[in-house]
C-alpha distance (Angstrom), angle and dihedral (degrees) to the residues before:
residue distance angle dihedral
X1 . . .
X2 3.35 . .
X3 3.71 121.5 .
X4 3.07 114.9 -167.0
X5 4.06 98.9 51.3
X6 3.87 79.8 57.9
X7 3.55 113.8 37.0
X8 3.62 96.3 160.4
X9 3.94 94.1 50.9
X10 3.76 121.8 96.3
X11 3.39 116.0 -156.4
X12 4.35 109.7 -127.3
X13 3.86 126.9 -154.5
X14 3.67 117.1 -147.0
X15 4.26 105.7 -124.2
X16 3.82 106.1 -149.5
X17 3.34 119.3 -141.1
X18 4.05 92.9 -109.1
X19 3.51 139.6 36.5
X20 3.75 123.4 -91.2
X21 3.45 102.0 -116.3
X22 4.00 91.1 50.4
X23 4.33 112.7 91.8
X24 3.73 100.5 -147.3
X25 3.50 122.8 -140.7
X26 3.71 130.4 -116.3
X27 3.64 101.6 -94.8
X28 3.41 85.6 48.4
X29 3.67 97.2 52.1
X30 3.71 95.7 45.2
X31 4.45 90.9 52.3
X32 3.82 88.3 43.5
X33 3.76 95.1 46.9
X34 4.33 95.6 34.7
X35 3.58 85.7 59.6
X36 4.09 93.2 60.5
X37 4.04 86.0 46.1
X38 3.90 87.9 51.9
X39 3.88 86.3 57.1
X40 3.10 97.7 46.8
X41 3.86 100.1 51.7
X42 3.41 89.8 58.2
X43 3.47 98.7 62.3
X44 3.95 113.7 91.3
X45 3.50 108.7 -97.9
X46 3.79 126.9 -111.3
X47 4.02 133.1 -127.3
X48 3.51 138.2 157.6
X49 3.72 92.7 -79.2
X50 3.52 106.6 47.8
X51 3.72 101.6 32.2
X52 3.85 112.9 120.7
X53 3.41 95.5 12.0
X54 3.73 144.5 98.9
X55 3.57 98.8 -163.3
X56 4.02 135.7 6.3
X57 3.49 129.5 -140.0
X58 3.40 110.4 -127.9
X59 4.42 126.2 -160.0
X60 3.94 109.1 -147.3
X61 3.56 113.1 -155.6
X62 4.52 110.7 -120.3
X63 3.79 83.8 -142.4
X64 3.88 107.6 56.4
X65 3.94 106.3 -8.5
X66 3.83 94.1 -109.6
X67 3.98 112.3 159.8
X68 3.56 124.1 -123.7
X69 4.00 126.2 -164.5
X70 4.24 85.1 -163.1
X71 3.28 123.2 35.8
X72 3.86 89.9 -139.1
X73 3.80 86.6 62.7
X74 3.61 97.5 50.2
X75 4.61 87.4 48.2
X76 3.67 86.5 51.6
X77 3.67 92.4 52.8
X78 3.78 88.3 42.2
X79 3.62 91.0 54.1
X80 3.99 97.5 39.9
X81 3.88 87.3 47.0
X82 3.60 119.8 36.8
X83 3.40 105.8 25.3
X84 3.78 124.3 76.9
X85 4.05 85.9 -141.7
X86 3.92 110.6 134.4
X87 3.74 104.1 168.0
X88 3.75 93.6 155.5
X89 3.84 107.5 79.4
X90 3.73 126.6 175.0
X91 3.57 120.4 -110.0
X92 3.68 97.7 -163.8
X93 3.79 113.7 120.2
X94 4.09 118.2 -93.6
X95 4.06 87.0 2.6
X96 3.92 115.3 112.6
X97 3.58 100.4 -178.0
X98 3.73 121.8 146.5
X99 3.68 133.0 -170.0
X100 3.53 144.1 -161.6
X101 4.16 103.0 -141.6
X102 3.68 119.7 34.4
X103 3.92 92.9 -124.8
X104 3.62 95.9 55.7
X105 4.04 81.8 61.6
X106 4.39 94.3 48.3
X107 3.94 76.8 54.7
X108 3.88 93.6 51.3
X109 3.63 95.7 43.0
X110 3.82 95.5 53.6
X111 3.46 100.6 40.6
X112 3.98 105.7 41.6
X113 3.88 96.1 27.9
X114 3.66 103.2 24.4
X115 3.59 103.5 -128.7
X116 3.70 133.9 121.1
């Protein structure tokens, strides 16, 4: 650790709860080690959207009050929900489906018709 970056810090040692030279036994590793566990299930868990941060923005939708953590997610939801838009039509022969977000028709195409 540097010091000198952090003058204020003071470096702490964690004591365990036995000497060094003592092999504990299993009841005594399972207390010592439950007790960690305990600590750590009480602190809030982490995912992908809440990692790093103390609070998220959130983007409700006007329409239906869905929440958004990008506002890009909540227009594409705006767009594949509310409008009647379907700009994405499938060229396949005899099939007339249309569809709102050009992904949704990549997914079409490969699964129905089995083509990439």
């Amino acid at each position: 650790m540097v010091q000198e970056n952090f003058p204020d810090a003071t470096p702490t040692i964690a004591s365990a709860p036995f000497p060094a030279s003592r092999i504990m036994t299993i009841d005594e590793l399972t207390v010592f080690l439950m007790h960690d566990i305990q600590d750590i299930m009480k602190m809030p868990h982490l995912n992908d959207r809440n990692a790093g941060t103390a609070q998220r923005t959130t983007f409700p939708c006007p329409s239906c009050g869905s929440h958004f953590y990008r506002p890009q997610e909540r227009r594409r939801h705006i767009i594949s929900r509310h409008t009647k838009a379907r700009d994405y039509h499938c060229t396949h022969e005899s099939c007339h489906r249309s569809f709102a977000r050009s992904d949704v028709l990549k997914r079409h195409r490969r699964n129905v018709h089995r083509l990439m």
